[in-house]
MIBA-127792 format. One record per atom (N, C-alpha, C, O): x, y, z. Coordinates in steps of 0.1 Angstrom, whole numbers, plus 5000, padded with zeros to 4 digits. Each point is the difference from the previous one (the first is absolute). Layout:
<atoms>
XYZ...
</atoms>
This chain:
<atoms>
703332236316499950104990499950145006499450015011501050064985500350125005498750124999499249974991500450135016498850035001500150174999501050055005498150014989499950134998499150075016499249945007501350174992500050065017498449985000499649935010499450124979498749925005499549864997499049974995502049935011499449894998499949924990500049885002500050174987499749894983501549984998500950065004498949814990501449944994501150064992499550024990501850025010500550094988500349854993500149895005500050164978500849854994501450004994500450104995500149835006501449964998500350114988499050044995502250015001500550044991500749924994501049945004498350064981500649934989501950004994500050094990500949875012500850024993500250024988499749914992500750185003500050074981501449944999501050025006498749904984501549904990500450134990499749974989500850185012500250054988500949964984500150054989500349855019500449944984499349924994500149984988499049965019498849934993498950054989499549954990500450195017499650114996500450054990499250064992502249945006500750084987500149924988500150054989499949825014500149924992498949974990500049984988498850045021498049954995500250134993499650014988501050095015499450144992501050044990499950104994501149805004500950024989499349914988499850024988499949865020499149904986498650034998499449934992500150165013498650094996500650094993499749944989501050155008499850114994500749904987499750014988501349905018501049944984498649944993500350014988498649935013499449984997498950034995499449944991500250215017499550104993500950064983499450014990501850025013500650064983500149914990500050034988500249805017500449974992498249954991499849984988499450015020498450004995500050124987499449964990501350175011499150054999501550054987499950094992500949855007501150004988499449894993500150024988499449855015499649884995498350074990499649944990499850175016499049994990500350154994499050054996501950005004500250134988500949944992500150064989500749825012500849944991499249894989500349974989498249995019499349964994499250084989499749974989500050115018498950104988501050074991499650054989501749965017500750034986500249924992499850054989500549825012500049904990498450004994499850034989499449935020498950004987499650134997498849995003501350144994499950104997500849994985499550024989502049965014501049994988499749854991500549994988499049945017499449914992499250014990500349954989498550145015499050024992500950154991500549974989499650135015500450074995501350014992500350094992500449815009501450004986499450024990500350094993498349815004499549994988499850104991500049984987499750155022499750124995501050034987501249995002498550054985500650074991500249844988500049994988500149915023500349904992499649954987498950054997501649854991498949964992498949925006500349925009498350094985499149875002500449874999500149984988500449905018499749904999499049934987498850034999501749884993499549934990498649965007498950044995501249865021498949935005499150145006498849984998501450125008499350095003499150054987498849995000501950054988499250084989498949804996498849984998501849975003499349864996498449995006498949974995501550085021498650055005499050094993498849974997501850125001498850104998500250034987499750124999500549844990499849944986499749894995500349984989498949905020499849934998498749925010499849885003499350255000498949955010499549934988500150044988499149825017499249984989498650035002499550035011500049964979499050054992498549985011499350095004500649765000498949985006500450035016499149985008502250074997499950085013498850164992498850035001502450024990499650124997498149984995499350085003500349834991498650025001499249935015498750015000501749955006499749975015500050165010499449995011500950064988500450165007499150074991499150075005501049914982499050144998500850155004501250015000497850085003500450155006500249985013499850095007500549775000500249995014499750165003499450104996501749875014499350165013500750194989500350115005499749864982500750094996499050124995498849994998502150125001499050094992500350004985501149974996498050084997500250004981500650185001499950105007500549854983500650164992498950064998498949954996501350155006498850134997500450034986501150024997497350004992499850034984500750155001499850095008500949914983500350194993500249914987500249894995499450305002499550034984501550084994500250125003500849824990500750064991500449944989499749894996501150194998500549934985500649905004500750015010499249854981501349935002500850015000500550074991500649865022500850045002501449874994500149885002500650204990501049864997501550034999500650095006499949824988501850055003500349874986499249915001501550084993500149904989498949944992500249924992499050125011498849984992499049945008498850024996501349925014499549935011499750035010500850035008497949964997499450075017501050015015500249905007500350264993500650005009499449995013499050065004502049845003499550045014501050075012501049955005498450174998501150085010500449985015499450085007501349874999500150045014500350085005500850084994498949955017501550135010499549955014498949965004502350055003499949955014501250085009500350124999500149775009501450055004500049875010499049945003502550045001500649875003499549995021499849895004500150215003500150045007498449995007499750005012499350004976498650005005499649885000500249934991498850015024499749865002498849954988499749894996499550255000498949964987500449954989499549914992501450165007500949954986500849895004500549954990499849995018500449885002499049885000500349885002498550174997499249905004499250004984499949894993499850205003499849994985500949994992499650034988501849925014500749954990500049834999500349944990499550035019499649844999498850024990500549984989498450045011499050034993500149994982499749934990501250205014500450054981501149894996500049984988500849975016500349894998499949914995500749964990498249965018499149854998499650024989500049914992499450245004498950034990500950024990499949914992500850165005500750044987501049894996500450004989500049905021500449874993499249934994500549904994498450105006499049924991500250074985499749944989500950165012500250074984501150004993500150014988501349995023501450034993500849945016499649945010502050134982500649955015500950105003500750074993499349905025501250075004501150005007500049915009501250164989501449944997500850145008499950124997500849835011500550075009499650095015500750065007498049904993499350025014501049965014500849915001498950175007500750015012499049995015498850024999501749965010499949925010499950155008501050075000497549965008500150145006499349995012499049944998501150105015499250085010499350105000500750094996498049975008499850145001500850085012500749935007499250184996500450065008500249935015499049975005502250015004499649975014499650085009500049985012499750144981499350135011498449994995499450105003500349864993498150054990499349885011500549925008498550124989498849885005500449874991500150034988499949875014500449854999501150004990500150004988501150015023500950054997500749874997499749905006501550124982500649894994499049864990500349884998498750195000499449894996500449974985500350094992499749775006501149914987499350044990498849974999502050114989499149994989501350034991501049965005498950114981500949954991500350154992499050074998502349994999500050154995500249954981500849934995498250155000500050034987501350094997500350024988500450035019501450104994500849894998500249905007500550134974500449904994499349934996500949964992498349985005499449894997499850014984500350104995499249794997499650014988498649884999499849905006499650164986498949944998499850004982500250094993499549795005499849974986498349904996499649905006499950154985498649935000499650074984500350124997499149794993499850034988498350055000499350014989500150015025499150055000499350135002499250064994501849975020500150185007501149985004500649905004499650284995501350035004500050045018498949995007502250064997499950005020500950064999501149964995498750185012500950145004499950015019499150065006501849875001500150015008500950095003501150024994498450075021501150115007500050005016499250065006501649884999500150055014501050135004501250035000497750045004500250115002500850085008500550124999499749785012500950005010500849865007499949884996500750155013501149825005499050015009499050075002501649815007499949955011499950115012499250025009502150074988500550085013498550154996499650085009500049934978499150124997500950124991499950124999501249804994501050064995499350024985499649904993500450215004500049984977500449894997500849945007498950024986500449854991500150024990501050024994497149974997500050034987499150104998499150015008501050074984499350124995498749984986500249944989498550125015499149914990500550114988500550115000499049834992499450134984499250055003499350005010500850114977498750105000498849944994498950045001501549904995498549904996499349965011498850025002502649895009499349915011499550125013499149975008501450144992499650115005498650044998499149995008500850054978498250034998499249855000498850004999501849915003498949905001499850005016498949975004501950065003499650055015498850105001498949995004501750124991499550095005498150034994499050055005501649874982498050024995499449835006498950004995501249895010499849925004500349985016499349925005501350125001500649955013500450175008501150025005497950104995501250105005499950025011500250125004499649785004500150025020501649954999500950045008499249874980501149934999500649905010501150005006498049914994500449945011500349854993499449964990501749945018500649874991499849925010500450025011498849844984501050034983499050014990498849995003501650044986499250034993500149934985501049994994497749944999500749944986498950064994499050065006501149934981499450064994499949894985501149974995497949995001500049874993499550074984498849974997501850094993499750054988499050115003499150034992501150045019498550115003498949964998499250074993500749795013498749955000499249965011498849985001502649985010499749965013501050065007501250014995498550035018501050035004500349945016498949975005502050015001500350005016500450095009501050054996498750015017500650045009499549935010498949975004502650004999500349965018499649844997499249984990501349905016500449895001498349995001499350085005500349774989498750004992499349865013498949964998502150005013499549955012500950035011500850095000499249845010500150035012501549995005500049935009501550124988501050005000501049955014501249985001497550005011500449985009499949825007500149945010499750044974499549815001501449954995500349894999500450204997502249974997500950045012501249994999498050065013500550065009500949895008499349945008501850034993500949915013500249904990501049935004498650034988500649894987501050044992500350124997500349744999500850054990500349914984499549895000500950134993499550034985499549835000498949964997502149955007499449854997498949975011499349904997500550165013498249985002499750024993500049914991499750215005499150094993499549904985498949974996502650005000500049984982499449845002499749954988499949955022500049865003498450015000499449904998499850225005498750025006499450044982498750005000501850044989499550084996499049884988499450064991500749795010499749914993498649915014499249914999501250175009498849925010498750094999500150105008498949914986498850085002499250075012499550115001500649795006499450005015500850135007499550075009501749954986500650075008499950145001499450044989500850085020499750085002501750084988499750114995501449855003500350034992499850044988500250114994499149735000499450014988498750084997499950064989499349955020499050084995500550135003499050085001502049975001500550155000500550004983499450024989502149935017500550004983499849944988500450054990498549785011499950014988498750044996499749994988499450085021498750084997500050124994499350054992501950025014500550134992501049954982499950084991500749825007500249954993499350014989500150094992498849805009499049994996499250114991499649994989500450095018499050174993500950015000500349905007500650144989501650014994499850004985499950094991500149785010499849884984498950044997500250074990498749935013499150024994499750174993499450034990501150035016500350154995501250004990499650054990501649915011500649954985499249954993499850084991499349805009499649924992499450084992500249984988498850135016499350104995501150084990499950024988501150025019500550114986500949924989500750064992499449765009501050004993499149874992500449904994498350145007498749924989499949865003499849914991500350075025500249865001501249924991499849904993501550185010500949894999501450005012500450105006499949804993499949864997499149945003499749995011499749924979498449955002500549925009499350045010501649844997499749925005500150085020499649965010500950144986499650115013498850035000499249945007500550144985498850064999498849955003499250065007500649794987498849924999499749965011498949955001502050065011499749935014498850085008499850114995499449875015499550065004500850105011499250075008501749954994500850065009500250124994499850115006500649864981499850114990499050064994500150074990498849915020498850084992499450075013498850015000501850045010499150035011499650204995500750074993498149975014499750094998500850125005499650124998
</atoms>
């Protein structure tokens, strides 16, 4: 072996294959794009998966969900983890002869997506609704895209109270719908930080801002969500059907306990 002028061994030089070379680093990088085309093609599909839905009608089996929790989930939960409507003092408030209840929101905010599950559950116990749509909140907001349902369009029918829903704005933060001057001064002498969503139950109770924790719908989508809302235990349920819950029981209040077979439940009587 050949020897360096002081003595230590030199070592062989390795021969370099450069096509060996070209070849390993053609199937590294092909392997690298095609990795990285394989999961933007993925997240576009399930992105456009979940999202077609958007604008859509509700599903029969979806509204089936959440007009049809039964009774001993909803008295098992109680006020789970929710907050109650805060008391105000105004005249009754009505619209056909019957205790109005007001919304305003906008399609775009994740609170109002999370208290529309809520008003929902709750105001199906009284009437029904027919034309509901299939919505995201914003994918720029804090818990963004989270599954909930847009009141623009919809109709609501119930021989008990009447329901003035307004989203205020779309998805993108665009005008949508424009309130009244009625629903205007019910802002402004009940709600004037103005912040949504906001309902307002015959000026007797009122809501601002989603009535639990909006970030328990965060990465789910509508059939989790709507599969959980009949299990008690679940951290679902005691969001939405605890806000529910004081919901009904705050109707039950302005509409004299009826429908009694609502009313009489203890779900329906929370403080």
């Amino acid at each position: 072996m050949p020897t360096q002028p002081n003595g230590t061994e030199r070592k062989p030089k390795t021969k370099v294959n450069r096509k060996s070379i070209l070849i390993v680093s053609i199937i590294i990088v092909a392997s690298i794009i095609g990795f990285f085309v394989y999961f933007s093609q993925n997240n576009s599909t399930n992105n456009n998966n979940t999202s077609s839905l958007i604008g859509q009608p509700v599903s029969s089996g979806t509204y089936s969900l959440l007009s049809n929790v039964n009774y001993s989930t909803l008295s098992s939960v109680g006020q789970g983890n929710a907050t109650s409507p805060l008391q105000i003092s105004g005249p009754m408030l009505t619209a056909d002869n019957k205790p109005l209840i007001v919304y305003l929101g906008a399609e775009y905010c994740p609170y109002c997506a999370a208290e529309r599950w809520s008003l929902i559950v709750a105001l199906s116990k009284f009437g029904n609704f027919t034309n509901l749509s299939y919505m995201e909140s914003s994918p720029t907001d804090v818990y963004s895209n989270t599954p909930t349902f847009s009141f623009y369009g919809a109709t609501y029918t119930s021989p008990y109270i009447s329901f003035q829903p307004v989203e205020i704005q779309d998805r993108s933060g665009a005008p949508l719908q424009t309130p009244t001057s009625d629903q205007n001064a019910l802002v402004k002498t009940y709600n004037p930080q103005g912040g949504i969503p906001f309902v307002d139950i015959a000026n007797q109770y009122m809501v601002s801002g989603a009535q639990y924790q909006a970030s328990i719908l965060s990465g789910m989508n509508w059939a989790q969500i709507g599969s959980q809302l009949d299990n008690p235990n679940s951290s679902i349920a005691q969001g939405i059907d605890g806000a529910a819950n004081t919901l009904i029981s705050k109707i039950c209040k302005v509409t004299n306990d009826m429908p009694s077979n609502v009313c009489s439940q203890s779900f329906a009587n929370l403080r």
